[in-house]
C-alpha positions as CSV (number, residue, x, y, z in Angstrom):
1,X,9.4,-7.5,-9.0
2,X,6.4,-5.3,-7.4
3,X,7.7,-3.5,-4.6
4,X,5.6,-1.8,-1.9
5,X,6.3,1.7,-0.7
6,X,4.4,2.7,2.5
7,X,4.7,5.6,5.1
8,X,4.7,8.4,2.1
9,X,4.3,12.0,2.4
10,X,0.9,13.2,1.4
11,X,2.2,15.2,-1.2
12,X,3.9,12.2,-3.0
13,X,2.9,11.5,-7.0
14,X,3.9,8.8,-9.8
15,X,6.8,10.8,-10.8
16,X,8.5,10.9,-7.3
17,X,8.7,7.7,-7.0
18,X,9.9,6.9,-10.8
19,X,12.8,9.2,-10.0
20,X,13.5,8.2,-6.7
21,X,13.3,4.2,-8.0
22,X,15.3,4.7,-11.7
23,X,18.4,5.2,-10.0
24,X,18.6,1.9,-9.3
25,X,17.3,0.5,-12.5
26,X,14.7,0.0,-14.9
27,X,11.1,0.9,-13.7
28,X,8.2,-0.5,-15.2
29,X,5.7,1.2,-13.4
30,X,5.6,3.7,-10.5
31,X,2.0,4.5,-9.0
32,X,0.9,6.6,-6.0
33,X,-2.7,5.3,-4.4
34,X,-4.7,8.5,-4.5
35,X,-7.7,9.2,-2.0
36,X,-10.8,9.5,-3.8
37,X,-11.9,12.3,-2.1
38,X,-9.4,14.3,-0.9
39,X,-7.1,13.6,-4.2
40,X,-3.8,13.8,-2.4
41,X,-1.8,10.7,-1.5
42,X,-3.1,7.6,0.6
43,X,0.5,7.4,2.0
44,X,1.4,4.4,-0.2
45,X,1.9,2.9,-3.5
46,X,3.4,0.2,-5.6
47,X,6.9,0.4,-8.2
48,X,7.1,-2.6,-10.6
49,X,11.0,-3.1,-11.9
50,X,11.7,-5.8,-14.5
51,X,15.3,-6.7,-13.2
52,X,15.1,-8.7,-9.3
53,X,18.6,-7.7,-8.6
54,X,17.9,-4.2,-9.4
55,X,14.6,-4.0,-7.2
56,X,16.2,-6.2,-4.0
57,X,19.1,-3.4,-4.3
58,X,16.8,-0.5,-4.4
59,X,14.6,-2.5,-1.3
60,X,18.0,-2.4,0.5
61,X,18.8,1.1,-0.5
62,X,15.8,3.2,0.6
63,X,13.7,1.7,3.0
64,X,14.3,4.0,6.3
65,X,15.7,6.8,3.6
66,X,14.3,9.9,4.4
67,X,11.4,11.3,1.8
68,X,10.8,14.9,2.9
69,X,11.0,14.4,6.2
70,X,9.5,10.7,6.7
71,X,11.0,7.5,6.8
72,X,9.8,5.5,4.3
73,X,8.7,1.7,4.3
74,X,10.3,-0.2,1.1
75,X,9.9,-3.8,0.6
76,X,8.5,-6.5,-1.5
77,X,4.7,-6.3,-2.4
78,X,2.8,-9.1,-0.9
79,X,-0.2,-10.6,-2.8
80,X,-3.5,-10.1,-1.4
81,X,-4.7,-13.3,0.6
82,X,-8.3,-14.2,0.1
83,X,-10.4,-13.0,3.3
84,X,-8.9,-9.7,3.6
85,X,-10.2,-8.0,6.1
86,X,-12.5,-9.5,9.3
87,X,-12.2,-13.0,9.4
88,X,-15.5,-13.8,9.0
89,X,-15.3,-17.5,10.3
90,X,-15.9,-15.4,13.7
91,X,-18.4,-13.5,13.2
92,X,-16.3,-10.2,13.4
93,X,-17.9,-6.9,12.0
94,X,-21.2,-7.9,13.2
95,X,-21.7,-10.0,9.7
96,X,-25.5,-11.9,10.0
97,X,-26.1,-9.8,13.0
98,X,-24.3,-12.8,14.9
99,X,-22.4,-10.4,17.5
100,X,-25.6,-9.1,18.4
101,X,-26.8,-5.3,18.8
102,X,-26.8,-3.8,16.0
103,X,-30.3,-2.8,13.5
104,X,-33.3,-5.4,14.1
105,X,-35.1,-4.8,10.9
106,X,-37.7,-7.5,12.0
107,X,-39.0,-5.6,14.9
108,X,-41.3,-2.3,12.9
């Protein structure tokens, strides 16, 4: 099961949350998101454990539980929907110039 893990500390690696997640069970994988530029933690990342019982025990266990001094968010990972991000059926983000305003390229 992939399990999300939001609301990290910045300071947060791979290996924190392997050890905070083997206590419950066999982990597959356990990875941080980094930032690119800054290289220090986006505040979330992703544990994979083999064994469902295991994983929906260690959902139950920690999300809330304290990770130096934040409460984190644990639950099951969600796949990504197709569309992510403005719903471009409306013309959000100013897509085709269809909101208006914006860079007229036409006019020079």
């Amino acid at each position: 099961m992939k399990i999300f893990v939001g609301s990290l500390p910045w300071s947060a690696e791979d290996q924190n949350l392997r050890t905070l997640f083997e206590k419950f069970g066999q982990v597959d994988s356990a990875s941080v998101l980094m930032d690119k530029f800054t290289g220090r933690s986006r505040g979330f990342g992703f544990v994979e454990m083999p064994d469902d019982e295991s994983a929906k025990q260690a959902i139950s266990a920690l999300n809330g539980s304290d990770m130096e001094g934040r409460a984190i968010v644990v639950n099951e990972a969600k796949e990504r929907t197709e569309g992510f991000g403005p719903d471009k059926r409306k013309g959000g983000g100013n897509y085709g110039n269809k909101g208006g305003g914006g860079y007229n390229r036409n006019r020079y």
